[in-house]
N, C-alpha and C positions, 0 to 999 in steps of 0.2 A: 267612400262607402265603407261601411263597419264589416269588419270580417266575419267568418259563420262561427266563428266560437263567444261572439257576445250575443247573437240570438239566443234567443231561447227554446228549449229543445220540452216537447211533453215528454209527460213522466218522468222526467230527472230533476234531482233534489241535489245542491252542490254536493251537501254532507256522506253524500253516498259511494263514495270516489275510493277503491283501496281496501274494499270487505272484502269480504269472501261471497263467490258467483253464486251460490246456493242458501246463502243466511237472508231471510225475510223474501227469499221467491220460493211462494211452496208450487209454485207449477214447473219449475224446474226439479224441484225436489220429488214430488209425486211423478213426472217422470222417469226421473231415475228409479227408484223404487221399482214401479212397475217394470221396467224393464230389467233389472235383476232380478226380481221374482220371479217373472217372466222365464230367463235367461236359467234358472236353475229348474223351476219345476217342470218347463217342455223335456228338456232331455233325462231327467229322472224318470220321469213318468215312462219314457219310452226304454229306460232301463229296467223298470221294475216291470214293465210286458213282456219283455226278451226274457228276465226272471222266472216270472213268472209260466212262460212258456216251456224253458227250459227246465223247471221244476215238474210240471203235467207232462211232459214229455219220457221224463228220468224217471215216471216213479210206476210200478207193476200196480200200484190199487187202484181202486177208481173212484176210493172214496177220498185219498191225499190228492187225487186231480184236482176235485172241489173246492179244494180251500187252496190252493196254487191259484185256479180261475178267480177265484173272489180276488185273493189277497194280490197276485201279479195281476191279472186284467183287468177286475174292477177299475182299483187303484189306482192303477198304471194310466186307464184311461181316463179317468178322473184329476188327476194332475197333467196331462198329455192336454187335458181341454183346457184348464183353467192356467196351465202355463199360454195356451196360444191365449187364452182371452186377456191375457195381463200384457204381453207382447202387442197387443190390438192395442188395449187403454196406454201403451208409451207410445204407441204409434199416434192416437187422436191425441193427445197430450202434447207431443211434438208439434204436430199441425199447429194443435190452438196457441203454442207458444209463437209459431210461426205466423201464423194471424195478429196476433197481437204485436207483434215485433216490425211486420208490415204497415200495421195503421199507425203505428208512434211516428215511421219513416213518410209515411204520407203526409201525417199531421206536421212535420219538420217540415216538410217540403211547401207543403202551404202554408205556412210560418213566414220562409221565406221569401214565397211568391209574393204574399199578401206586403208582405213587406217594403219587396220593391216594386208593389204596383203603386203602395200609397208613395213612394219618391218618387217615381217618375212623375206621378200624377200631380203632384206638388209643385214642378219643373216645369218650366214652359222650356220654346225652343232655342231661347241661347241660354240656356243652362242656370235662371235664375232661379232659388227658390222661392215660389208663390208664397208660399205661408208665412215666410221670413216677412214679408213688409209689412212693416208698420200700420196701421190703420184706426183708426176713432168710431165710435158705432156714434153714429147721428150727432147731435152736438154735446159728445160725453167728454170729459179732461182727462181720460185715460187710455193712457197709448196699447193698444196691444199688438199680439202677432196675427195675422189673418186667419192661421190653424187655431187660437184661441178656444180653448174649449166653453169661455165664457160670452162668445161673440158671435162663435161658428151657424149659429142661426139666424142672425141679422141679415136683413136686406139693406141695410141702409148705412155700410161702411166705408168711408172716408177716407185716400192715402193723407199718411202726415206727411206736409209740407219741410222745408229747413227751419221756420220758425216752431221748435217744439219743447221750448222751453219751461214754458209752461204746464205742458203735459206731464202725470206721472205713468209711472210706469207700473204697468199690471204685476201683480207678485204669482201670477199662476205661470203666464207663458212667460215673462222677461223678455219684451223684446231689448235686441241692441247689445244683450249679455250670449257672448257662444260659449258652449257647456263642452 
């Protein structure tokens, strides 16, 4: 049995082996993003409120309170929101990286289910391969493997005998050639 590193794995390309983790994934990329953005404008924004506060708080007019409100609160909550909402978008971001990352691992796994259902299935019980015999479709002179992709529909396949000299040999499956 072939080990799990010559399967084939989706979404991988050999040539891909040794980049860099963030060159050509922009969904790892727009995560990060968002969450540095994220990551600086929540707690500004709740800086320039405490600012802002303490500006209306320190001043005797009540006309420089107004532009402390505007300029610290407005502002303040204004970045305060749109920091949480970019911290939200790394978070879905995350997830959908994590969805994707799940179904490649699913799809690997039914790779190689699929894989070893079709050899068991190919095996009978003392451990011959089925497909491997030899066989002739009706009175044809050409030998093939029973898996034959040229034959596999045929009802009316033949084992070959010791006298198979005469037969040639299919160039799709090779029987009697092991790879």
């Amino acid at each position: 049995m072939s080990s799990s590193s010559s399967l084939p794995r989706v979404g991988e390309s050999g040539s891909r082996s040794g980049i860099a983790p963030l060159k050509d994934n922009h969904y790892a990329l727009l995560q990060v993003l968002l969450f540095w953005a994220g990551a600086i404008m929540l707690p500004l924004g709740l800086v320039v409120i405490i600012l802002g506060w303490y500006g209306a708080a320190n001043t005797p007019y009540q006309y420089d309170q107004l532009s402390y409100l505007v300029s610290g609160g407005l502002l303040g909550l204004g970045l305060t929101f749109i920091g949480g909402f970019l911290y939200f978008g790394a978070w879905l971001a995350r997830i959908a990286a994590d969805g994707r990352e799940s179904s490649k691992r699913l799809a690997d796994t039914l790779l190689v289910l699929a894989d070893i259902t079709s050899r068991a299935a190919t095996t009978d019980d003392h451990g011959v391969d089925v497909g491997a015999i030899p066989v002739t479709a009706g009175e044809g002179t050409t030998m093939h493997r029973r898996d034959c992709s040229l034959i596999a529909h045929r009802d009316d396949l033949k084992p070959v005998g010791e006298n198979n000299a005469h037969l040639t040999l299919c160039r799709v499956c090779r029987p009697g050639v092991r790879s």
